[in-house]
C-alpha positions in Angstrom: 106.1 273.4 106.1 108.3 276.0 107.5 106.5 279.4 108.3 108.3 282.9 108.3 107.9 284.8 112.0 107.2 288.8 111.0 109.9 291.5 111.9 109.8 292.4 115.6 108.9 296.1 116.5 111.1 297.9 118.1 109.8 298.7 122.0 110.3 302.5 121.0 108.3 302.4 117.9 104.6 301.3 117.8 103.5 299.1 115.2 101.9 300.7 112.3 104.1 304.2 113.6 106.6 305.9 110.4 109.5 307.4 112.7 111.0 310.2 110.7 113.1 312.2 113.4 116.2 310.9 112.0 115.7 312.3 109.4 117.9 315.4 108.3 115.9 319.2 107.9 115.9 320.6 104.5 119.3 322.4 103.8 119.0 326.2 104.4 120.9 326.7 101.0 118.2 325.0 99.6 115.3 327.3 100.8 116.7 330.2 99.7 117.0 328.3 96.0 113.8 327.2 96.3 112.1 331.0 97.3 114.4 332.7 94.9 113.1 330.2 92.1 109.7 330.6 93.1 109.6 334.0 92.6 111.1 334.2 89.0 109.4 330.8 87.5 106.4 332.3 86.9 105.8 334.8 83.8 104.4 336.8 86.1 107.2 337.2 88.5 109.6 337.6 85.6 107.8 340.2 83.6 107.4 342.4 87.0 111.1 341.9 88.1 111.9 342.7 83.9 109.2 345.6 83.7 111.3 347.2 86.9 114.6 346.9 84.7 113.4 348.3 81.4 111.3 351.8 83.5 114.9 352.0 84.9 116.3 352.0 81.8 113.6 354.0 80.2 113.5 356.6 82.2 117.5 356.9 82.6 117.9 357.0 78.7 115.2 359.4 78.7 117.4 362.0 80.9 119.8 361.4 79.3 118.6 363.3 75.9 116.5 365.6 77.9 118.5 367.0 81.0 120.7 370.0 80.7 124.2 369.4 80.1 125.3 371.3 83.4 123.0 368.5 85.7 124.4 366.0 84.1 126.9 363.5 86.0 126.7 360.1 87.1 125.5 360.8 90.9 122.4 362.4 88.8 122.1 359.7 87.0 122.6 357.1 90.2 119.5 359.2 91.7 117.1 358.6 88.8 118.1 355.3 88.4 117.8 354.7 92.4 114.2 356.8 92.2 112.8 354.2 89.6 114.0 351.4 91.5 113.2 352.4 94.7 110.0 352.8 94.2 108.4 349.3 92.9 111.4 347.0 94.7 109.1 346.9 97.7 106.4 345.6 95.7 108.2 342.9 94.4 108.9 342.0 98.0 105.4 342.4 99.1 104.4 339.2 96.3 107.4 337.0 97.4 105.7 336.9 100.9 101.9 337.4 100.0 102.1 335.0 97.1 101.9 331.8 99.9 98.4 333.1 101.2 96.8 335.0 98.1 97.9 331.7 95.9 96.9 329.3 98.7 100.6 327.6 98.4 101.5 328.0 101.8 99.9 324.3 102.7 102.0 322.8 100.5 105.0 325.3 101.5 104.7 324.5 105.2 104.2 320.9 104.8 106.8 320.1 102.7 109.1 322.7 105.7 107.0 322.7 109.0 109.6 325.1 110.4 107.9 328.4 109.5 110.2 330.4 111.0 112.9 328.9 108.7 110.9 329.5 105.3 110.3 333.0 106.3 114.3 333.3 106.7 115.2 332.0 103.8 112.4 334.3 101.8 113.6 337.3 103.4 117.0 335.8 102.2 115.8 335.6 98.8 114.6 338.9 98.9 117.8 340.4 100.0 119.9 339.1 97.0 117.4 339.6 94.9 116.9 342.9 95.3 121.1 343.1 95.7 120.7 342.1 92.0 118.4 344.4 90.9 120.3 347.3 92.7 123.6 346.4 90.8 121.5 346.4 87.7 120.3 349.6 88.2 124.3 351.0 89.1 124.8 349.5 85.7 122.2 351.7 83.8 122.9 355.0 85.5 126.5 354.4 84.2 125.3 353.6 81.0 123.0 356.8 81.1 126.1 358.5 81.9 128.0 357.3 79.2 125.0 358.3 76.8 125.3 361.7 77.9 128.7 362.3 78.1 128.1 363.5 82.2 131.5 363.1 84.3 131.8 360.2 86.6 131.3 362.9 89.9 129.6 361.3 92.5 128.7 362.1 95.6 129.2 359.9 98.7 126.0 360.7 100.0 124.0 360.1 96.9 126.1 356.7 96.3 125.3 355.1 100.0 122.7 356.7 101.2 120.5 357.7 98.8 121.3 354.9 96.5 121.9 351.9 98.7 120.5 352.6 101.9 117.4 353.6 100.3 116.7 351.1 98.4 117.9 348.7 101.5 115.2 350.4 103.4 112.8 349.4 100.8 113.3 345.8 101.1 112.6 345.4 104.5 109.7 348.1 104.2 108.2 345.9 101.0 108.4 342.4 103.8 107.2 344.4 106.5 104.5 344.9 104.9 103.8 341.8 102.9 104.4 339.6 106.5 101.9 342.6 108.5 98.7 341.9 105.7 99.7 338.7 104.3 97.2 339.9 101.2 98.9 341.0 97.9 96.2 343.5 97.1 95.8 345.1 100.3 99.3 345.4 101.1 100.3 346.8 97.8 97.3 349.7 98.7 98.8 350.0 101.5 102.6 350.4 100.3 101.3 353.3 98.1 99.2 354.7 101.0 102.7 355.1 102.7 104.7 356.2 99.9 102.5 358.1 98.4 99.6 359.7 100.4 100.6 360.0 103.9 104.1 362.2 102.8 101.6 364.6 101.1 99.3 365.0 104.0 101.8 365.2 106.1 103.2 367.9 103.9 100.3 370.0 104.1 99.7 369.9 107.3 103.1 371.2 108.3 103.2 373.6 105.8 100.3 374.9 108.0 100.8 373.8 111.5 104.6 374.8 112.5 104.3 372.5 116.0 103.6 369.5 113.4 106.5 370.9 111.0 108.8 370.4 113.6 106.9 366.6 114.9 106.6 365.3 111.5 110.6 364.1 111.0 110.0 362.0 114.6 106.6 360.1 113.3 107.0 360.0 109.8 109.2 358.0 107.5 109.9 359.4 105.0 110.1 363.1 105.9 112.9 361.7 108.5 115.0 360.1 105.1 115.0 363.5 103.7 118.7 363.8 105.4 119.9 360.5 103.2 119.3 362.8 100.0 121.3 365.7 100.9 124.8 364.8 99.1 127.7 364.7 101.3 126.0 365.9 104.1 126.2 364.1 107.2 122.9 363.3 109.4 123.4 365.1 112.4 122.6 363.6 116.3 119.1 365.0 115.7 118.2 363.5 112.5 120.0 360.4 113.2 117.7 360.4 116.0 114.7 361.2 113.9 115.4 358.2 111.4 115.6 355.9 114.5 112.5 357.0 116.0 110.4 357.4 113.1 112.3 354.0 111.3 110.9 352.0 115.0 107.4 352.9 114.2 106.8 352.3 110.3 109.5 349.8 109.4 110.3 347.8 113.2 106.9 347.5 114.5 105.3 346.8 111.7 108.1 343.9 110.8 108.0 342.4 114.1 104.1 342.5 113.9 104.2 340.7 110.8 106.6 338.4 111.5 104.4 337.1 114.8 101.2 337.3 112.9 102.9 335.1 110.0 103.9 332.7 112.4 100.9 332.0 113.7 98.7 332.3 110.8 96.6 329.2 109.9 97.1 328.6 105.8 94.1 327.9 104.5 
């Protein structure tokens, strides 16, 4: 009666141990698939990212019937389209980071990719082209607002890249900022409209009556310093550059690398 003697062990390896570290990480490539997937699968995520396109369109198509002839070229139509964009893009940011924590997927995110820092990489990847798509989208419909209304094809530098692009690229990174900074999706939309919304108009007021805080505003605040991106062909000066930096390192760096360090640490529950 012959008997079979078991597999040795190897010395390295306990018994009973399942060695994985040969095995290769996820490709990058893949993550950003994976993120960009995740946040157009769901009807949700599609019916926001559509609802976006069709106010664009809406609201383009609407000036194009109802604006005077004379204001009527495609840098003016760029602008409105940019506007609408603009505007609910950083949400749609916001809910590709949140959506781990307020859906309680992160567990299965973070087990399945225990290198956090990675996943958050290749959402802010997915973010980028996304929102890439969404601002060629919206290039396409201020040209077809243009071609509705029979507006020349004048445009100005200014509005083209700054107020069209560099805006809107602005509002990507403000939209994670603030997705990574609450990790909540309610409380950081709030607080995207908070930004966008309330603080511009107090801070309006209170410059309109306080000239020292007229003249302060454009170094704290945000969006009083990106007024100079909306003024055609004109070129920031050293001054505003240096209000944009200033002002852009307290709402938009500090807050991002906040987030990003509380995001890394955070416990998914």
């Amino acid at each position: 009666m012959s008997t079979t003697t078991p597999p040795v062990q190897p010395a390295s390896t306990p018994a009973g141990t399942l060695d994985v570290s040969a095995t290769p990480r996820v490709p990058f490539g893949r993550l950003v698939r994976v993120e960009l997937r995740k946040s157009l699968d769901t009807r949700a995520g599609r019916w926001f990212a559509g609802s976006i396109i069709a106010l664009c369109l809406a609201i383009v198509l609407i000036t194009a019937f109802a604006a005077p002839d004379a204001a009527q070229d495609f840098g003016f139509f760029l602008s409105v389209s940019g506007a609408t964009l603009g505007y609910f893009l950083p949400i749609l940011l916001i809910l590709m980071v949140t959506s781990e924590w307020s859906q309680r997927t992160g567990l299965v995110t973070f087990t399945l990719e225990p290198h956090r820092a990675r996943v958050v990489g290749a959402k802010f990847c997915a973010g980028l082209l996304l929102g890439l798509g969404l601002i060629v989208v919206a290039f396409a419909i201020g040209a077809l607002g243009n071609v509705i209304a029979g507006g020349t094809w004048d445009v100005e530098t200014g509005v083209l890249v700054n107020g069209f692009i560099v805006a809107n690229l602005i509002g990507i990174l403000l939209g994670f900022a603030i997705g990574m900074l609450l990790m909540n999706s309610p409380a950081a939309i709030v607080a995207y409209f908070i930004y966008t919304l309330v603080l511009p108009i107090a801070v309006g007021i209170l410059g309109a009556f306080q000239e020292w805080f007229a003249d302060l505003a454009p170094w704290i605040e945000f969006n009083t310093a990106q007024a100079s991106l909306f003024e055609g062909d004109a070129v920031p000066t050293g001054e505003e550059l240096g209000q944009l930096l200033v002002s852009g390192f307290i709402w938009l760096v500090v807050p991002f690398a906040v987030g990003l360090w509380r995001l890394l640490r955070a416990e998914p529950k």
